[in-house]
TIMINU-621391 format. One record per residue (C-alpha): residue in three letters; residue number from 1; chain; x, y, z. Coordinates in pm, whole numbers. Layout:
<nodes>
<ALA NUM A <X Y Z>>
...
</nodes>
This chain:
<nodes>
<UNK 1 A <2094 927 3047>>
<UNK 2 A <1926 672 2828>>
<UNK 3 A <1620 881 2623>>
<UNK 4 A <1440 542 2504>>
<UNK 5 A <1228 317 2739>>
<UNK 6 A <1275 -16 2712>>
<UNK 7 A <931 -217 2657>>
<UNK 8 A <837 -490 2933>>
<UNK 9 A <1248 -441 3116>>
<UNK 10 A <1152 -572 3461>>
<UNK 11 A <956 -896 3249>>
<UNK 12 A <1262 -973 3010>>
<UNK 13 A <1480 -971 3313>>
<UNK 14 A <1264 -1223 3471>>
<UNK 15 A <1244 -1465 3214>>
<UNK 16 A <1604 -1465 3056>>
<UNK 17 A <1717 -1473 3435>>
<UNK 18 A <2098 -1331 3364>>
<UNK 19 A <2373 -1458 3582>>
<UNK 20 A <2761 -1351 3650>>
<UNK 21 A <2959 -1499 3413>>
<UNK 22 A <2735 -1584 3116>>
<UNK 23 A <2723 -1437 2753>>
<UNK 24 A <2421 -1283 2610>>
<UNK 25 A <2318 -1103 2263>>
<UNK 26 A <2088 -829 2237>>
<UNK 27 A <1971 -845 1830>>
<UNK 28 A <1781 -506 1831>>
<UNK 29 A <1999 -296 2081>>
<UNK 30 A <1827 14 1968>>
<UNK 31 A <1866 263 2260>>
<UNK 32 A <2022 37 2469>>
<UNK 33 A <1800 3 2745>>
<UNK 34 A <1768 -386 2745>>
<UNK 35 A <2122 -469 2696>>
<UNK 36 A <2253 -206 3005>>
<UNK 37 A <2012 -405 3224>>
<UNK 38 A <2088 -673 3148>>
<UNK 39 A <2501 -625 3185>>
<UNK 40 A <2415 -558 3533>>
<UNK 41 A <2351 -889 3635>>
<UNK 42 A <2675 -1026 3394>>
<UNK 43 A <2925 -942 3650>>
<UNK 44 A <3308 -865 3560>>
<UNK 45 A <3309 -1203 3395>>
<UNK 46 A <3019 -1157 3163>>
<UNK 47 A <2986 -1037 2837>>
<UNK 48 A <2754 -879 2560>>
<UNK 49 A <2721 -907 2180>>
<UNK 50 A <2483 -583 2108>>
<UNK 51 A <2383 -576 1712>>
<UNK 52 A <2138 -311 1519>>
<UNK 53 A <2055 -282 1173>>
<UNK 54 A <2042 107 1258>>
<UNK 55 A <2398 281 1233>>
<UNK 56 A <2241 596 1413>>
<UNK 57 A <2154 348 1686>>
<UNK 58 A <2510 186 1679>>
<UNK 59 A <2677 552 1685>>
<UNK 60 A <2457 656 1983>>
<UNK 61 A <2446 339 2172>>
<UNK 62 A <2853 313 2145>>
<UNK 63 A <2885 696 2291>>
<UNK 64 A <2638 634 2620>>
<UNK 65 A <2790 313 2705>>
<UNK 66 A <3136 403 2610>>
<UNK 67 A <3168 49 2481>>
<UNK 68 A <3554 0 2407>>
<UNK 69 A <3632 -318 2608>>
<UNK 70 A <3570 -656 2562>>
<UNK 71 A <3251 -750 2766>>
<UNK 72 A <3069 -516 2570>>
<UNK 73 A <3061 -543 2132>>
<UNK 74 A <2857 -359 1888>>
<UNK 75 A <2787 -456 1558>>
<UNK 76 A <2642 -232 1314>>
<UNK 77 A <2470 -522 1104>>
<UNK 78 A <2142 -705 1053>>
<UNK 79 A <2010 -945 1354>>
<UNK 80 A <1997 -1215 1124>>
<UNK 81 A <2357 -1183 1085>>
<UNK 82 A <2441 -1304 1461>>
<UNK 83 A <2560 -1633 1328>>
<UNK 84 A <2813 -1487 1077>>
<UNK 85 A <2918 -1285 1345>>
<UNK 86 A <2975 -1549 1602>>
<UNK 87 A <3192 -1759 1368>>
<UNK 88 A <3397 -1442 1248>>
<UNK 89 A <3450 -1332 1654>>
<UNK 90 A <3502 -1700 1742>>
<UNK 91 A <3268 -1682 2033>>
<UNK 92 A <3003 -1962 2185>>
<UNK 93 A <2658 -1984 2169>>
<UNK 94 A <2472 -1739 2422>>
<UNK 95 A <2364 -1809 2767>>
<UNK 96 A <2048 -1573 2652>>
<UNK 97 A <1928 -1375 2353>>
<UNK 98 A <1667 -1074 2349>>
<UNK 99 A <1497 -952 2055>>
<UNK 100 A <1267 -626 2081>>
<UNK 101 A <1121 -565 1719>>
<UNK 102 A <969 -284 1793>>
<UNK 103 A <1128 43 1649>>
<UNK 104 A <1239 328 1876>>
<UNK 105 A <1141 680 1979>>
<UNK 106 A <1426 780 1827>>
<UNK 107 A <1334 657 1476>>
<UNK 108 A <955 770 1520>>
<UNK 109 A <1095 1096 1613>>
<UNK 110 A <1374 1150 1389>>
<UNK 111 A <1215 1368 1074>>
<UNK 112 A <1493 1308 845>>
<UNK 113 A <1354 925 814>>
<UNK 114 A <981 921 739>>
<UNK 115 A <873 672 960>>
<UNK 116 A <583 875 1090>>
<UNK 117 A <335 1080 958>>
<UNK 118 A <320 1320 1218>>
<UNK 119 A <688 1472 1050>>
<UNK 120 A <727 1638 723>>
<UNK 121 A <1019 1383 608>>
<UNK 122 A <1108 1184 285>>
<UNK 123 A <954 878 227>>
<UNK 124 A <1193 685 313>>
<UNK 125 A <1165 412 639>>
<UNK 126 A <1463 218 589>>
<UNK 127 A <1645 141 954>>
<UNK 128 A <1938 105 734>>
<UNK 129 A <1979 429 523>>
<UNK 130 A <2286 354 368>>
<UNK 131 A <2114 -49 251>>
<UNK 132 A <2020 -169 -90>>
<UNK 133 A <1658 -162 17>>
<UNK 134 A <1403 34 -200>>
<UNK 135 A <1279 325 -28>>
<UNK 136 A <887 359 106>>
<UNK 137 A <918 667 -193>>
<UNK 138 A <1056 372 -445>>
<UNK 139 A <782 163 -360>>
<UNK 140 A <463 456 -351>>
<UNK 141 A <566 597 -698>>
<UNK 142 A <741 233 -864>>
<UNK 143 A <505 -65 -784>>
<UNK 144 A <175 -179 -976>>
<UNK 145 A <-159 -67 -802>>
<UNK 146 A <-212 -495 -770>>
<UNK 147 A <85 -504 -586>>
<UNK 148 A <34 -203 -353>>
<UNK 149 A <-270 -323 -268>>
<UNK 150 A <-133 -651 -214>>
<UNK 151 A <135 -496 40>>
<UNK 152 A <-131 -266 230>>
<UNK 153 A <-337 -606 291>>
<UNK 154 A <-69 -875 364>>
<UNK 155 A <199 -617 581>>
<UNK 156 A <-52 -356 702>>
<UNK 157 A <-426 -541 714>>
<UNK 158 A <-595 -265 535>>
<UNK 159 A <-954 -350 421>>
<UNK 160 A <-936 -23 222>>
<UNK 161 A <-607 -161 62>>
<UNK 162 A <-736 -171 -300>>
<UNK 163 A <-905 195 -259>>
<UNK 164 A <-609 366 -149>>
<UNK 165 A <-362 186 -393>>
<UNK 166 A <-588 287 -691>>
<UNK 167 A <-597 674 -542>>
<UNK 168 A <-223 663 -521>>
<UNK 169 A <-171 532 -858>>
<UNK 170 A <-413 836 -961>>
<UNK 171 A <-212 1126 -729>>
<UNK 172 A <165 971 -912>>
<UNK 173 A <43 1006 -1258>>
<UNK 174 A <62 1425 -1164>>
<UNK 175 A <354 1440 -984>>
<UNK 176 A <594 1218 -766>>
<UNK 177 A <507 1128 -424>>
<UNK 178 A <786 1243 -195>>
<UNK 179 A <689 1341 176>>
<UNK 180 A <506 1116 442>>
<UNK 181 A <278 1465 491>>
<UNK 182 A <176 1415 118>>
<UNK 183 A <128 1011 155>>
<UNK 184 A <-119 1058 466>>
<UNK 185 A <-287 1325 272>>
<UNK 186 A <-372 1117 -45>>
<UNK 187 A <-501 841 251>>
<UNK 188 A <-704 1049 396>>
<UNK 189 A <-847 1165 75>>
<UNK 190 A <-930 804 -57>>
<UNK 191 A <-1107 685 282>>
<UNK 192 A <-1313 898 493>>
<UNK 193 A <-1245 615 804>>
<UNK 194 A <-1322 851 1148>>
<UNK 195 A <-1161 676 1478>>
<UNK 196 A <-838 705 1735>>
<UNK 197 A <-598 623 1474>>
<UNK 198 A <-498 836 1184>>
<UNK 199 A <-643 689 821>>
<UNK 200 A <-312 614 737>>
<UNK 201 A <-151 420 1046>>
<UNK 202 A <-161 89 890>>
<UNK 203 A <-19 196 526>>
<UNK 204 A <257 353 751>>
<UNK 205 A <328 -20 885>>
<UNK 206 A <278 -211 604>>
<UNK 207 A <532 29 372>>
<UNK 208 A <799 -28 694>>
<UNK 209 A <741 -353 694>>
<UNK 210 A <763 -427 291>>
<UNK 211 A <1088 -174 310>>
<UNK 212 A <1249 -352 567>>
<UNK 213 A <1198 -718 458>>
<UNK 214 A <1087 -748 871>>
<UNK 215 A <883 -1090 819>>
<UNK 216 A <1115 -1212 645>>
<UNK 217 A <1401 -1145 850>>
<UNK 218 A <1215 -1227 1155>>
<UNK 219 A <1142 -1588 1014>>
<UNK 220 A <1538 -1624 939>>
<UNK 221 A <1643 -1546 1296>>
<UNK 222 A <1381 -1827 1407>>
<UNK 223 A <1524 -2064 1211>>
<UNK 224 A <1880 -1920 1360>>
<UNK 225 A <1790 -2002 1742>>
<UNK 226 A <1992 -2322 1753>>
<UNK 227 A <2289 -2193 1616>>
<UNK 228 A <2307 -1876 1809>>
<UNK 229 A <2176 -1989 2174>>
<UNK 230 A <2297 -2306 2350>>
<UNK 231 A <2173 -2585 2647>>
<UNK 232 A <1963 -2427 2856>>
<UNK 233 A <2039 -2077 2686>>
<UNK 234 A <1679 -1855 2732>>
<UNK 235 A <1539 -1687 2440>>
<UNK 236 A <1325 -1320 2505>>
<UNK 237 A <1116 -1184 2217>>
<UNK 238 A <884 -872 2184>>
<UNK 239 A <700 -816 1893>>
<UNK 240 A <454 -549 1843>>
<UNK 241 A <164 -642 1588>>
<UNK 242 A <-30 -944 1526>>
<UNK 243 A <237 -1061 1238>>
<UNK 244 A <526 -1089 1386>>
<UNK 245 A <361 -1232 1697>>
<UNK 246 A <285 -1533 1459>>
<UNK 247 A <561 -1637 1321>>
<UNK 248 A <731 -1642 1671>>
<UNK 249 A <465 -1817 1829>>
<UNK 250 A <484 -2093 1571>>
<UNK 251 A <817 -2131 1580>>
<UNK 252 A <869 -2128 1967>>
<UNK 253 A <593 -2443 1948>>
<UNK 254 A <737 -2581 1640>>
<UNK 255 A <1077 -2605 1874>>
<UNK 256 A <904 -2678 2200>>
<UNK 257 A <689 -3023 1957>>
<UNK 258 A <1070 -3093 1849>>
<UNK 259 A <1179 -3141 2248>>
<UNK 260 A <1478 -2857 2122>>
<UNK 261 A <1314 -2631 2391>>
<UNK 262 A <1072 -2564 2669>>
<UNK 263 A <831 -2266 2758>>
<UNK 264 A <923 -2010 3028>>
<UNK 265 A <648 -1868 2956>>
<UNK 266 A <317 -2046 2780>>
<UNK 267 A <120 -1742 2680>>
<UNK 268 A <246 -1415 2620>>
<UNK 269 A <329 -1156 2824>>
<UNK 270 A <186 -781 2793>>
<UNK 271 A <270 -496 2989>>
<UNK 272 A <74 -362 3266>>
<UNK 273 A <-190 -76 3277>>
<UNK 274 A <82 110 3502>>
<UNK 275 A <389 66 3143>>
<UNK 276 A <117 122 2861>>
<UNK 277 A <54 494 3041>>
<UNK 278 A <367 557 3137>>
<UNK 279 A <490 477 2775>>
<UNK 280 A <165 448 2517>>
<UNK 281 A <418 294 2278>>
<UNK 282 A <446 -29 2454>>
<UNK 283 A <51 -120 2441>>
<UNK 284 A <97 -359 2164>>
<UNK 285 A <349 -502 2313>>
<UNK 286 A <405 -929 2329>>
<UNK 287 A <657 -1055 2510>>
<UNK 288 A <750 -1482 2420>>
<UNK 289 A <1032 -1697 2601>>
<UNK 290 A <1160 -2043 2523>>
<UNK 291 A <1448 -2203 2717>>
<UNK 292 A <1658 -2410 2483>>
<UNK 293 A <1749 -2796 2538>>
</nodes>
């Protein structure tokens, strides 16, 4: 039974409307939840392309759906990779493609990976362990207090970025910063911010975001669309912060001015009050669609 709830199911569903027969990619398979819908509706004739930057995810994913045949691949590799892997594969553009940037209870839970500072864990954040990416510990104890400030502000929106960056740079001159308990703790120490979210939620995000080169890669797999989804191929994506949201939004427009696509949906959709307390994770949920012409 699958552990991870997929944000906004019943809404991607709607909008990337799968049919027998047809070929769709889930980019961010994560737990799975999305893509085992979504075979469902495929039929014996349909087929899936799952990928995940997360080998943990691929490992687990692979065991609970058993996937062995061909209807259902799994690629351990990064989601702006799909065109690489299409041409290697030799298989067609998708009928449908769903993207869910949001990271999973399992990572958030997992203490070995320092995504949250709720866990005693290395600082470490990369969805990719075994990557060339410097670590969130690399990054703490390695970069300038300009450029950590720099990183809390453009990845995390921290007014307090320059405050906490020059208290870091103080705390690493004594020893090394190694745990997400003692990151949070040299936070909380530099602001005395009181509210529903801990002092150092947003340093959290940005250091993810920096680690994992997410803007980045999320403004290469926009620029992908037309080489990975064909005619009248639907496009699903869920992003989670204000960022992210951005970039898609201006590039679903930029295609929809271009006459390359059309909105399925104009604004974005959220998930109801009924979701958001059955799963708090999904409040920040935005769900975009764009069907391709």
């Amino acid at each position: 039974m699958l552990i991870h709830e997929p944000v906004l199911l019943n809404e991607v569903i709607q909008v990337l409307n799968p049919k027998s027969g047809e070929f769709f990619i889930d980019g961010t398979v994560g737990g799975g939840g999305h893509a085992a819908a979504i075979e469902k509706y495929l039929g014996s004739d349909g087929r899936i392309l799952a990928v995940d930057v997360d080998d943990e995810a691929v490992e687990r994913t692979t065991a609970e759906f058993k996937i062995s045949n061909l209807k259902f691949k799994i690629f351990h590799a990064n989601y702006t990779e799909i065109p690489e892997i299409l041409k290697k594969e030799k298989l067609p553009k998708a009928d449908g493609l769903i993207l869910d940037f949001g990271f999973s209870s399992f990572q958030i839970d997992d203490s070995k990976r320092g995504f949250s500072f709720l866990h005693a864990a290395p600082l470490d954040m990369r969805y990719d362990i075994h990557s060339k990416n410097v670590s969130a510990e690399d990054v703490v104890n390695g970069v300038s207090e300009k450029d950590l400030a720099l990183i809390f502000w453009k990845y995390g929106e921290e007014r307090w970025s320059r405050v906490i960056a020059k208290k870091i740079i103080n705390e690493r001159k004594k020893k090394r910063i190694k745990t997400t308990i003692e990151l949070a703790h040299i936070v909380e120490k530099a602001i005395s911010r009181k509210g529903r979210t801990h002092p150092a939620t947003k340093i959290f995000q940005a250091l993810r975001i920096y680690v994992n080169k997410e803007l980045e890669n999320v403004e290469t797999i926009m620029r992908e669309i037309s080489d990975i989804v064909g005619n009248n191929g639907r496009v699903a994506v869920i992003s989670f912060h204000s960022l992210e949201d951005r970039i898609v939004k201006n590039a679903f427009r930029d295609l929809v001015k271009s006459k390359k696509a059309i909105f399925i949906n104009k604004k974005p959709i959220i998930p109801t009050r009924t979701e958001i307390l059955k799963n708090p994770r999904s409040r920040s949920a935005k769900l975009r669609a764009i069907q391709i012409i």
